[in-house]
Gaussian input, Z-matrix of N, CA and C with variables (Angstrom, degrees):
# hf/3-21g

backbone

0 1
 N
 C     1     B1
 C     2     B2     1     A1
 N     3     B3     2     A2     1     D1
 C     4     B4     3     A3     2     D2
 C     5     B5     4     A4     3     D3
 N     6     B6     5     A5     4     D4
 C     7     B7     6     A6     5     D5
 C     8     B8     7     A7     6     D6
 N     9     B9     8     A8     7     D7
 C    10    B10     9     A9     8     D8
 C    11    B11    10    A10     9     D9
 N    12    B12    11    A11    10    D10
 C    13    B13    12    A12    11    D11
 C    14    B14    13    A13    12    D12
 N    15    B15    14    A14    13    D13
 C    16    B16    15    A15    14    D14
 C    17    B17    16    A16    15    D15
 N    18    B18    17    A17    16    D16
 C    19    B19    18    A18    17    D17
 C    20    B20    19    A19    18    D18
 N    21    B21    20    A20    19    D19
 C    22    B22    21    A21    20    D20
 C    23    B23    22    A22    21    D21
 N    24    B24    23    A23    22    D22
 C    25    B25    24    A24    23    D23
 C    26    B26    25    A25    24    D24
 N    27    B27    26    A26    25    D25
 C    28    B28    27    A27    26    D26
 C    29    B29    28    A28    27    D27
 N    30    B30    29    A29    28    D28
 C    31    B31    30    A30    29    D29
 C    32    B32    31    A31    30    D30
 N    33    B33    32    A32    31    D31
 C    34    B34    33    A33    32    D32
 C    35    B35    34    A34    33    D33
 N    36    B36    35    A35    34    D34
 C    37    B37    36    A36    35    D35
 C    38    B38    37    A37    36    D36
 N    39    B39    38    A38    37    D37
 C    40    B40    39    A39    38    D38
 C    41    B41    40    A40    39    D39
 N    42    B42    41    A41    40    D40
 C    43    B43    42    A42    41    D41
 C    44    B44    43    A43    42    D42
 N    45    B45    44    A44    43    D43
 C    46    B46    45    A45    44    D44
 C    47    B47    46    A46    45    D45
 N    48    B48    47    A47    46    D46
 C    49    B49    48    A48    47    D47
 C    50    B50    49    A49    48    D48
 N    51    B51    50    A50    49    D49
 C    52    B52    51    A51    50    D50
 C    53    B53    52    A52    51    D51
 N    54    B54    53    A53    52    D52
 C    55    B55    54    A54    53    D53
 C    56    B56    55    A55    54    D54
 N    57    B57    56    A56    55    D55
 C    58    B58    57    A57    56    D56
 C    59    B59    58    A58    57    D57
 N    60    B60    59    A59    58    D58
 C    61    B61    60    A60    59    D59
 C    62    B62    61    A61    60    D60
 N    63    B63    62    A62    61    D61
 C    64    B64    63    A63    62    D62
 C    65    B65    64    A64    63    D63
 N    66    B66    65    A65    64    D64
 C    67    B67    66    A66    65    D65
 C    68    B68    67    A67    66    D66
 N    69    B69    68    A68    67    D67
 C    70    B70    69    A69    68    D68
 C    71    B71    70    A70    69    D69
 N    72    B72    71    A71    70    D70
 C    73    B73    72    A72    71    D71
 C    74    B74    73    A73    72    D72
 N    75    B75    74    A74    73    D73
 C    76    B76    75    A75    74    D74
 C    77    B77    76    A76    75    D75
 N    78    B78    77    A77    76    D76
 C    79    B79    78    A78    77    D77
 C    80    B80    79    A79    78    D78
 N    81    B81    80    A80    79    D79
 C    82    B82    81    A81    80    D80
 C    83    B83    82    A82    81    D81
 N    84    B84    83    A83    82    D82
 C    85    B85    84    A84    83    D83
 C    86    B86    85    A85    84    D84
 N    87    B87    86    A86    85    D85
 C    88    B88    87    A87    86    D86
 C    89    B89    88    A88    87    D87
 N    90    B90    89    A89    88    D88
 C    91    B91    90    A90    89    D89
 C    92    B92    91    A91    90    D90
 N    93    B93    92    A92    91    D91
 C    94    B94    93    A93    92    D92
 C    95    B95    94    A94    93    D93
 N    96    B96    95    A95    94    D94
 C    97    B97    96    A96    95    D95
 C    98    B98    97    A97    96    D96
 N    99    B99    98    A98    97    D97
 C   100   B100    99    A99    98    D98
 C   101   B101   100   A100    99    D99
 N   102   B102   101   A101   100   D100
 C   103   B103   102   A102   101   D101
 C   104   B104   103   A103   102   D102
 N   105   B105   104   A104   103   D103
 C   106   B106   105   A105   104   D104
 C   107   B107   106   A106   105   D105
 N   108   B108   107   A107   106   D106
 C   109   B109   108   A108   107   D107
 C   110   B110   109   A109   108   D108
 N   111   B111   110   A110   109   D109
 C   112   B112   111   A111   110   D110
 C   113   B113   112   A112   111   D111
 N   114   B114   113   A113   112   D112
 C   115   B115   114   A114   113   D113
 C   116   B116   115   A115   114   D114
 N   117   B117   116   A116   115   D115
 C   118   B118   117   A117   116   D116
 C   119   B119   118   A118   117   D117
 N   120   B120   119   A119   118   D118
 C   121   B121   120   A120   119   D119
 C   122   B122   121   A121   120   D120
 N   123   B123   122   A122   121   D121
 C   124   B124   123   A123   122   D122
 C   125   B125   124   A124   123   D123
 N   126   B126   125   A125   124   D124
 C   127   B127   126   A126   125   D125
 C   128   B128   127   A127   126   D126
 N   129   B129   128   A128   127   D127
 C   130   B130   129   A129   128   D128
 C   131   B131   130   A130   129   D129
 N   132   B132   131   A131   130   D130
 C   133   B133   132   A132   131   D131
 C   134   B134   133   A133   132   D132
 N   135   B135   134   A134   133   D133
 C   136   B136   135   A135   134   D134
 C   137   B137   136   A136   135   D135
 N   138   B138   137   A137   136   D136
 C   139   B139   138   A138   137   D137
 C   140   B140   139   A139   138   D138
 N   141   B141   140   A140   139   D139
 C   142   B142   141   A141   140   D140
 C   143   B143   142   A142   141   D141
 N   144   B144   143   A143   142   D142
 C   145   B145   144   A144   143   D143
 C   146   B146   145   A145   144   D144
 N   147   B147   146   A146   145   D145
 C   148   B148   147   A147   146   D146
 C   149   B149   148   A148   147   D147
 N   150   B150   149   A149   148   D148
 C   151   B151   150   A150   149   D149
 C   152   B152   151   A151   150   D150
 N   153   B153   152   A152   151   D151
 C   154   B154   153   A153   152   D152
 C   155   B155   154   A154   153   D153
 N   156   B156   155   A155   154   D154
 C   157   B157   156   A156   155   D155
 C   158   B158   157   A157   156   D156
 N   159   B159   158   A158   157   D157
 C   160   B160   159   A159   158   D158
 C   161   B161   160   A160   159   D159
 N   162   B162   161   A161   160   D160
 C   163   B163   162   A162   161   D161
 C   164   B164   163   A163   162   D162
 N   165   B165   164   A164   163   D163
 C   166   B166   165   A165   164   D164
 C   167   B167   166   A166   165   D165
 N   168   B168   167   A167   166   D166
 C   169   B169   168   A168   167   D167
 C   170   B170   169   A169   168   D168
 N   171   B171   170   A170   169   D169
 C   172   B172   171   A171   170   D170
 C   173   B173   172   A172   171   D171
 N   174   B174   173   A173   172   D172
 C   175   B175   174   A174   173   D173
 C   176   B176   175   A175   174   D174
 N   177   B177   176   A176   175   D175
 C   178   B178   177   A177   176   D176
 C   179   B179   178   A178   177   D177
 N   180   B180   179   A179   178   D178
 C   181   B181   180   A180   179   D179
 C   182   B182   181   A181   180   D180
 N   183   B183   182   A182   181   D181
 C   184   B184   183   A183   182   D182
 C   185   B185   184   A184   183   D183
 N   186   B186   185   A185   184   D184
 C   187   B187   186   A186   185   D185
 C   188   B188   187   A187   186   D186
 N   189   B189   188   A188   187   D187
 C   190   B190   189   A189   188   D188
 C   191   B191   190   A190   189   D189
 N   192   B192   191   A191   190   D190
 C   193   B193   192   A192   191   D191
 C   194   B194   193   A193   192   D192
 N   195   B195   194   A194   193   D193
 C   196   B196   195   A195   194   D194
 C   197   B197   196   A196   195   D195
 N   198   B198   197   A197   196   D196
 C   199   B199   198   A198   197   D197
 C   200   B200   199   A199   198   D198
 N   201   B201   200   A200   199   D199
 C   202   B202   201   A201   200   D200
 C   203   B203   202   A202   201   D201
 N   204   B204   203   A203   202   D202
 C   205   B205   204   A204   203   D203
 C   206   B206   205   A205   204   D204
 N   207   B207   206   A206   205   D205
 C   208   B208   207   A207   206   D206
 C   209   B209   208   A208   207   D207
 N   210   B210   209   A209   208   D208
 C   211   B211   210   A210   209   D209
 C   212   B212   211   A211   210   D210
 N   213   B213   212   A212   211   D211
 C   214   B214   213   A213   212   D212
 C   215   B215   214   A214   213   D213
 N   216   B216   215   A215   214   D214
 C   217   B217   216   A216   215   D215
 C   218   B218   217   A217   216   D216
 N   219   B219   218   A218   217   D217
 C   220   B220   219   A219   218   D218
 C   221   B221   220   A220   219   D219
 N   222   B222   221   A221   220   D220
 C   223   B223   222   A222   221   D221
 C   224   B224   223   A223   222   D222
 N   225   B225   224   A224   223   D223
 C   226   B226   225   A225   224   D224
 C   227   B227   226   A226   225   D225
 N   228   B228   227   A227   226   D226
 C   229   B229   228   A228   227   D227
 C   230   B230   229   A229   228   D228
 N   231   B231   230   A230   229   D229
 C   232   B232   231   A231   230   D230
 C   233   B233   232   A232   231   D231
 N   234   B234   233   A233   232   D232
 C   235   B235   234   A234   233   D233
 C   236   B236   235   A235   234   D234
 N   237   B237   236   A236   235   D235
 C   238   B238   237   A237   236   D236
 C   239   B239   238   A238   237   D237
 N   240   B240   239   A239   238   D238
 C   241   B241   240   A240   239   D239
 C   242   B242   241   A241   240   D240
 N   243   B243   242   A242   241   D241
 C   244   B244   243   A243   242   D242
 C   245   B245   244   A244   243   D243
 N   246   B246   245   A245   244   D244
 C   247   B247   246   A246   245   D245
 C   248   B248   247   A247   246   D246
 N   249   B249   248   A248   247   D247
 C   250   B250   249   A249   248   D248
 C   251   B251   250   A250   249   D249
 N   252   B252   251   A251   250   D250
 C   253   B253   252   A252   251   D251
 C   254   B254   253   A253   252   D252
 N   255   B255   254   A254   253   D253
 C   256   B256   255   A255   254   D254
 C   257   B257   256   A256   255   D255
 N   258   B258   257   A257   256   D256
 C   259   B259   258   A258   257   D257
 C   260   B260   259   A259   258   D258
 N   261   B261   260   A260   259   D259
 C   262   B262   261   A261   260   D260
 C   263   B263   262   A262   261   D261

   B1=1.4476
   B2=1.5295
   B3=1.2552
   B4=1.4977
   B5=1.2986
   B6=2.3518
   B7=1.8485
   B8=1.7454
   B9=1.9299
   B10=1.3414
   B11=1.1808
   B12=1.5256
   B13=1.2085
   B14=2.0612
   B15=1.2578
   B16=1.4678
   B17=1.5258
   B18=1.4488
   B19=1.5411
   B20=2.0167
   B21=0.8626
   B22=1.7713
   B23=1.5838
   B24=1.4385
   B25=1.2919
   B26=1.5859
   B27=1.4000
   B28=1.9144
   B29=1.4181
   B30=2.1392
   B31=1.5118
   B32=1.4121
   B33=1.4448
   B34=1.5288
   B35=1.6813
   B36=1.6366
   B37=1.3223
   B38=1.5436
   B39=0.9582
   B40=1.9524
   B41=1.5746
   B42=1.1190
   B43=1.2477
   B44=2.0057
   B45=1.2264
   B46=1.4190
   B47=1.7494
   B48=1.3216
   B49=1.8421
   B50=1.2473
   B51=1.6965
   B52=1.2107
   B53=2.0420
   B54=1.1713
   B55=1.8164
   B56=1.2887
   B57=1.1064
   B58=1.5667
   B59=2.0615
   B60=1.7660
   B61=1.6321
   B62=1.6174
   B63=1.2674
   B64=1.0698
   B65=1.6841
   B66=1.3400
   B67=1.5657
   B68=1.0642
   B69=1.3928
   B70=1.7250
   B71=1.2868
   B72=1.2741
   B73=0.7454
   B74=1.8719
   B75=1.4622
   B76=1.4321
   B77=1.7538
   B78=1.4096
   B79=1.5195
   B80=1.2271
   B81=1.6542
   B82=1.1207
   B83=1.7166
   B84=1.2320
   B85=2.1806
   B86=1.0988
   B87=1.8015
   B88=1.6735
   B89=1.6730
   B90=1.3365
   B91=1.3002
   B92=1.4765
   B93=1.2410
   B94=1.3934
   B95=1.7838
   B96=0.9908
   B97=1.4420
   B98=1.3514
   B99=1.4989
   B100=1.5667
   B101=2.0172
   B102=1.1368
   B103=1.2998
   B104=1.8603
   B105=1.4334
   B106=1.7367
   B107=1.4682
   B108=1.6173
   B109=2.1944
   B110=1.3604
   B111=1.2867
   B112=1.4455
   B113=1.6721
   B114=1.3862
   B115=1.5177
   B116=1.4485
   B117=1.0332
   B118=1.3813
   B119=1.1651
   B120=1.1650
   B121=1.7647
   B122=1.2625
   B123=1.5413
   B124=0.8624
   B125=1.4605
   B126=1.8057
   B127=1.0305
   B128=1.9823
   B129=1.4646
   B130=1.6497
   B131=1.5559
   B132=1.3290
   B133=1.3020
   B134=1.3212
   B135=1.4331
   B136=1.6834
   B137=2.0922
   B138=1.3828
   B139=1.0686
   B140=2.1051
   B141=1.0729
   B142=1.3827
   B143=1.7207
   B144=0.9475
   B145=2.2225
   B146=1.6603
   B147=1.1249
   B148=1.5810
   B149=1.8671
   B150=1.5304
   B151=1.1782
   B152=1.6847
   B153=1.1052
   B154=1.3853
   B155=1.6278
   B156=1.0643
   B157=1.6126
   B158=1.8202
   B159=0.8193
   B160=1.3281
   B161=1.5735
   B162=1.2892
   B163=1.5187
   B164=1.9412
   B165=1.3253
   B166=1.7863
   B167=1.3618
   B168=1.5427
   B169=1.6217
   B170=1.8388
   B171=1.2731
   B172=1.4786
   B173=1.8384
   B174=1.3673
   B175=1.8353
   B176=1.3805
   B177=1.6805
   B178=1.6822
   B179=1.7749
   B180=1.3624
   B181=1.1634
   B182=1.6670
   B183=1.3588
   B184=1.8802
   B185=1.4088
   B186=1.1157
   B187=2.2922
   B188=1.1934
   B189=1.1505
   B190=1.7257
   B191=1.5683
   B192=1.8036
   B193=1.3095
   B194=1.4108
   B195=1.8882
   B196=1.5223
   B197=2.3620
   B198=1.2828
   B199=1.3936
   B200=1.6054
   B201=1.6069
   B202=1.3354
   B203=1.4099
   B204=1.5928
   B205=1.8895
   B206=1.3987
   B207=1.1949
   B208=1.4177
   B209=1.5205
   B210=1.6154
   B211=0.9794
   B212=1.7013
   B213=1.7464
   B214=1.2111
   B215=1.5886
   B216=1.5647
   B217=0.9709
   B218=2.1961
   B219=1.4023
   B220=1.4732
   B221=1.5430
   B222=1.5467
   B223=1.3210
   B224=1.3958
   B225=0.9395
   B226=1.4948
   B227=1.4069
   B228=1.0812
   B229=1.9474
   B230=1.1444
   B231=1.4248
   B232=1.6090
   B233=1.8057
   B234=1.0975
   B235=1.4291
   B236=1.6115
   B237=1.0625
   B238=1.5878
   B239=1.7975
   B240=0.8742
   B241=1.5758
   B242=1.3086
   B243=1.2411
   B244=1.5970
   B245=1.7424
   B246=1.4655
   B247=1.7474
   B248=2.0160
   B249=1.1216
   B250=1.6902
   B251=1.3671
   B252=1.2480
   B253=2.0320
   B254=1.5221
   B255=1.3886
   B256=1.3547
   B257=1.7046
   B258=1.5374
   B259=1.4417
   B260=1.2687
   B261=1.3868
   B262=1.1636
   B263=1.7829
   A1=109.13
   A2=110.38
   A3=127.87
   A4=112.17
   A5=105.39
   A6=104.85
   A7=91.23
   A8=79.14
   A9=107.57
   A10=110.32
   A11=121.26
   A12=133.57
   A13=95.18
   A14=115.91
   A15=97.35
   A16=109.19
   A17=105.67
   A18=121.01
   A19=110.96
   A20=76.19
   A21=81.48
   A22=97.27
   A23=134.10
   A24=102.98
   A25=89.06
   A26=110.56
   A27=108.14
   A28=118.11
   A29=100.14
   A30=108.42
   A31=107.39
   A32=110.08
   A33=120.36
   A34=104.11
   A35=112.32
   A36=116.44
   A37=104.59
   A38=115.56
   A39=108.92
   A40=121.49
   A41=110.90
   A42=115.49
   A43=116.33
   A44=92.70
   A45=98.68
   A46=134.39
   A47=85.98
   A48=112.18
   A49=141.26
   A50=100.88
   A51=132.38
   A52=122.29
   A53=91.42
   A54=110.04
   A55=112.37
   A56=128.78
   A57=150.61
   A58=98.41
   A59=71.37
   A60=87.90
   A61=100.33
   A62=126.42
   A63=139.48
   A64=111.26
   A65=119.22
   A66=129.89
   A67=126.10
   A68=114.45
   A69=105.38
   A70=104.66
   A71=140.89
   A72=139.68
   A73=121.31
   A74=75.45
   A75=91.21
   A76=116.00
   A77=100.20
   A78=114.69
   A79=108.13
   A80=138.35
   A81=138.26
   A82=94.11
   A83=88.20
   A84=99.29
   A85=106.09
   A86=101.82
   A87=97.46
   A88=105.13
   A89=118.83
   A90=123.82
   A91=124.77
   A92=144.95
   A93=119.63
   A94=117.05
   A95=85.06
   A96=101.63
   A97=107.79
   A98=116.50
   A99=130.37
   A100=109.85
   A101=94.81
   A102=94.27
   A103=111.15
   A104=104.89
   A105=110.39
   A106=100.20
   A107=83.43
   A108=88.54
   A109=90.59
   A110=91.79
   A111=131.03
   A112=101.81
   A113=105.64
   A114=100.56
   A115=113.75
   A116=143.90
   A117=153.19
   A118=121.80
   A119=147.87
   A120=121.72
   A121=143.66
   A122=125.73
   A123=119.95
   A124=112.72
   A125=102.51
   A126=123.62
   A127=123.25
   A128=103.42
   A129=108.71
   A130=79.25
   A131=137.73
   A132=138.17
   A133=123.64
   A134=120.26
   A135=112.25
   A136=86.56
   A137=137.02
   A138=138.64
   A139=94.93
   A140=106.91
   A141=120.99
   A142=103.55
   A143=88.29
   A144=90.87
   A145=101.40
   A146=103.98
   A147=110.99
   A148=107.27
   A149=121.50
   A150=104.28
   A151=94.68
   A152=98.64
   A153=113.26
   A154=142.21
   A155=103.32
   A156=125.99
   A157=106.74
   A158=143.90
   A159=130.00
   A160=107.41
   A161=99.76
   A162=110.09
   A163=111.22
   A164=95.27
   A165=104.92
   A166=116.67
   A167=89.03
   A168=114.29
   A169=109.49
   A170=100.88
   A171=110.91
   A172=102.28
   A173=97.69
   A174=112.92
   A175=106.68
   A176=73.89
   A177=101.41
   A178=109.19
   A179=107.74
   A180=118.93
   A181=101.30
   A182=85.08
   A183=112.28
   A184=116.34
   A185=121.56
   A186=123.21
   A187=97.94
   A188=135.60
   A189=138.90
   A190=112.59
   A191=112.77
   A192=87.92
   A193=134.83
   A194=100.60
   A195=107.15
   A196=92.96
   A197=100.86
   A198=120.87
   A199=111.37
   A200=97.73
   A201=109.45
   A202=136.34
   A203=92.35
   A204=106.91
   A205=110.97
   A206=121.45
   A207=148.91
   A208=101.22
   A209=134.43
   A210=146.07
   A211=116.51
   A212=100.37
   A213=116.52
   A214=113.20
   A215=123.23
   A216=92.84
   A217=93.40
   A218=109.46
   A219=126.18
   A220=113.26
   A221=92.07
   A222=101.60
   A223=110.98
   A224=151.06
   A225=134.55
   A226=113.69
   A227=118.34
   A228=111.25
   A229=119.42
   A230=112.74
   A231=121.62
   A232=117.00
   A233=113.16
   A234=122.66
   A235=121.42
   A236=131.67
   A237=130.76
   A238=78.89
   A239=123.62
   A240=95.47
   A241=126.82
   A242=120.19
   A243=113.72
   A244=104.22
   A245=108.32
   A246=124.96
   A247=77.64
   A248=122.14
   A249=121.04
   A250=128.91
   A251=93.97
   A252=111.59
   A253=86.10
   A254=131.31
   A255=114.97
   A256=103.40
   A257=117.51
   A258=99.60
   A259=134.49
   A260=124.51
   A261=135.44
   A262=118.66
   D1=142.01
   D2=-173.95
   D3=-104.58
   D4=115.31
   D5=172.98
   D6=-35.30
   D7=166.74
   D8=158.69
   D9=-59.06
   D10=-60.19
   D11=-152.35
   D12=-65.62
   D13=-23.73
   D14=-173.06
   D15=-94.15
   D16=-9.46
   D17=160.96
   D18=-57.19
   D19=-53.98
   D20=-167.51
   D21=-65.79
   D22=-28.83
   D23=-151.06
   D24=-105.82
   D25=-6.69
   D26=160.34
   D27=-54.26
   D28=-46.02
   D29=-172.32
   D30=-44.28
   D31=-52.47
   D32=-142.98
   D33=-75.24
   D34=-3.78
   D35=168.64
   D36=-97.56
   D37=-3.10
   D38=-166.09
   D39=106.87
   D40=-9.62
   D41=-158.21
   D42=-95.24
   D43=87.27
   D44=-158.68
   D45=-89.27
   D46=-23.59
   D47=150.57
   D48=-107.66
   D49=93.20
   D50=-165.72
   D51=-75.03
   D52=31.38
   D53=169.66
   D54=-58.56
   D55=-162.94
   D56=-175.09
   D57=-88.90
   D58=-70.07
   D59=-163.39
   D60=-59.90
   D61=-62.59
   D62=-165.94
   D63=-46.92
   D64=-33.58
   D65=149.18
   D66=-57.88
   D67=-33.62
   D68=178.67
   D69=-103.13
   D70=13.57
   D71=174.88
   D72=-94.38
   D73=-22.88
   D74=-178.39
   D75=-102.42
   D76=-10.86
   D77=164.10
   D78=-67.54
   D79=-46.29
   D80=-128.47
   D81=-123.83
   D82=15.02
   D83=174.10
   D84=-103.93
   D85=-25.93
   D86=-170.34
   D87=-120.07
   D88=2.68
   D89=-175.23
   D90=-113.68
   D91=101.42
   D92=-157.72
   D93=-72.96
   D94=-20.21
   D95=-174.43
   D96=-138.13
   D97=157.99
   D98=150.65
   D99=174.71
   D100=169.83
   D101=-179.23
   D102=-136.86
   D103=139.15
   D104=176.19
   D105=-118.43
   D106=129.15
   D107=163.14
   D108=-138.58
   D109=154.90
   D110=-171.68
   D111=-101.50
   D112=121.35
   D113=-162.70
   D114=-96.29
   D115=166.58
   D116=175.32
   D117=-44.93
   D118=178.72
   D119=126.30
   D120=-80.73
   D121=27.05
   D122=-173.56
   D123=-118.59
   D124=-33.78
   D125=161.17
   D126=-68.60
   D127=-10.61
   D128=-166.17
   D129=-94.89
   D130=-59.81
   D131=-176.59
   D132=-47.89
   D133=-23.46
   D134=-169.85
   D135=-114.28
   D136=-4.37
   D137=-179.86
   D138=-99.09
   D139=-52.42
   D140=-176.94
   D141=91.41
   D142=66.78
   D143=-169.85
   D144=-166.66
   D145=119.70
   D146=165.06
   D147=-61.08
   D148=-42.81
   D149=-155.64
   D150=-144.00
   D151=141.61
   D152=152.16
   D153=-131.41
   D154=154.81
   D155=-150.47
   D156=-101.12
   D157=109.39
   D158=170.34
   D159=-124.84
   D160=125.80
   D161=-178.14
   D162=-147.80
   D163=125.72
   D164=-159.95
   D165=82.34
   D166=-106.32
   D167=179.75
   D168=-140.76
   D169=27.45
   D170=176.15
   D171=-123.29
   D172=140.09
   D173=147.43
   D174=-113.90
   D175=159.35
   D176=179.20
   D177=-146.65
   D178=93.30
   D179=176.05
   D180=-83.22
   D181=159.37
   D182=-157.86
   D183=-155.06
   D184=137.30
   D185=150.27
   D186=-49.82
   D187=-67.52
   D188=-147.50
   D189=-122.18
   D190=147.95
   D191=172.53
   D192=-77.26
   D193=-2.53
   D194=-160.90
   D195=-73.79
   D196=-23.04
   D197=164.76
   D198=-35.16
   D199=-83.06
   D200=172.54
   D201=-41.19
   D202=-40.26
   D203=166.98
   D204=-54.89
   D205=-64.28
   D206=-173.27
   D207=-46.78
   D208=-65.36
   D209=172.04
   D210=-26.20
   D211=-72.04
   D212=168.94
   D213=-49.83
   D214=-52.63
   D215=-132.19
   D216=-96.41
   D217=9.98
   D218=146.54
   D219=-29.75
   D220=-78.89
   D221=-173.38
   D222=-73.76
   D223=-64.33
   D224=156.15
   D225=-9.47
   D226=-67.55
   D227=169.89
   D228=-45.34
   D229=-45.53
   D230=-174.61
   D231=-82.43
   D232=-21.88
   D233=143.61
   D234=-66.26
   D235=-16.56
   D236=-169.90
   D237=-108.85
   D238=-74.16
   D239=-171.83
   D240=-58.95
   D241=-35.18
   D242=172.52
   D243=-35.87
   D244=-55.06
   D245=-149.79
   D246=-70.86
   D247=-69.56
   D248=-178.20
   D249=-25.78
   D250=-35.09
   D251=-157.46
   D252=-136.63
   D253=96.79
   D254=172.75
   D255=-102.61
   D256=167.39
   D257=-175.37
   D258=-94.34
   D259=139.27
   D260=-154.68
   D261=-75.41

C-alpha cells in the first residue's frame, strides 16, 4: 500500500493507477534502466526494507515493490521537470 503523500505526488504527474505492474510500467517509459532485488532476511532486517531499487546513482529502499516503483519513478518525474522548467 501506497502513503498518501506518494499518492498525490504520482497524481500530480498523471499517474493514476497505482498497481505493481502499472508502476513499473510506467518507470520503465521514463527510465532506461534500473534494477529491483528483493532482499534476504537478514539483510531486510538490519536495512528495515524488503526491497531495493537502484537506479543511476540513487537507491530507493521500500516494504513493497509497487513502493520501490513509485519511489523511483517520483524522482524520475521530478528530475524531468526540474531539467524542462529550469528556474527563472
Amino acid at each position: 500500500m501506497l502513503s498518501e503523500e506518494l499518492r498525490s505526488q504520482l497524481t500530480h504527474y498523471g499517474i493514476t493507477d497505482f498497481a505493481e505492474v502499472a508502476l513499473r510500467e510506467a518507470l520503465e517509459a521514463h527510465a532506461p534502466t534500473y534494477t529491483l532485488i528483493r532482499l534476504a532476511p537478514w539483510p531486510a532486517r538490519r536495512w528495515k526494507c524488503n526491497y531495493r531499487l537502484m537506479l543511476g546513482d540513487a537507491i530507493y529502499d521500500s516494504q513493497s515493490a509497487a513502493e520501490a516503483y513509485a519511489l523511483a519513478l517520483c524522482a524520475t518525474l521530478d528530475a524531468a521537470s526540474t531539467i524542462e522548467q529550469p528556474d527563472q
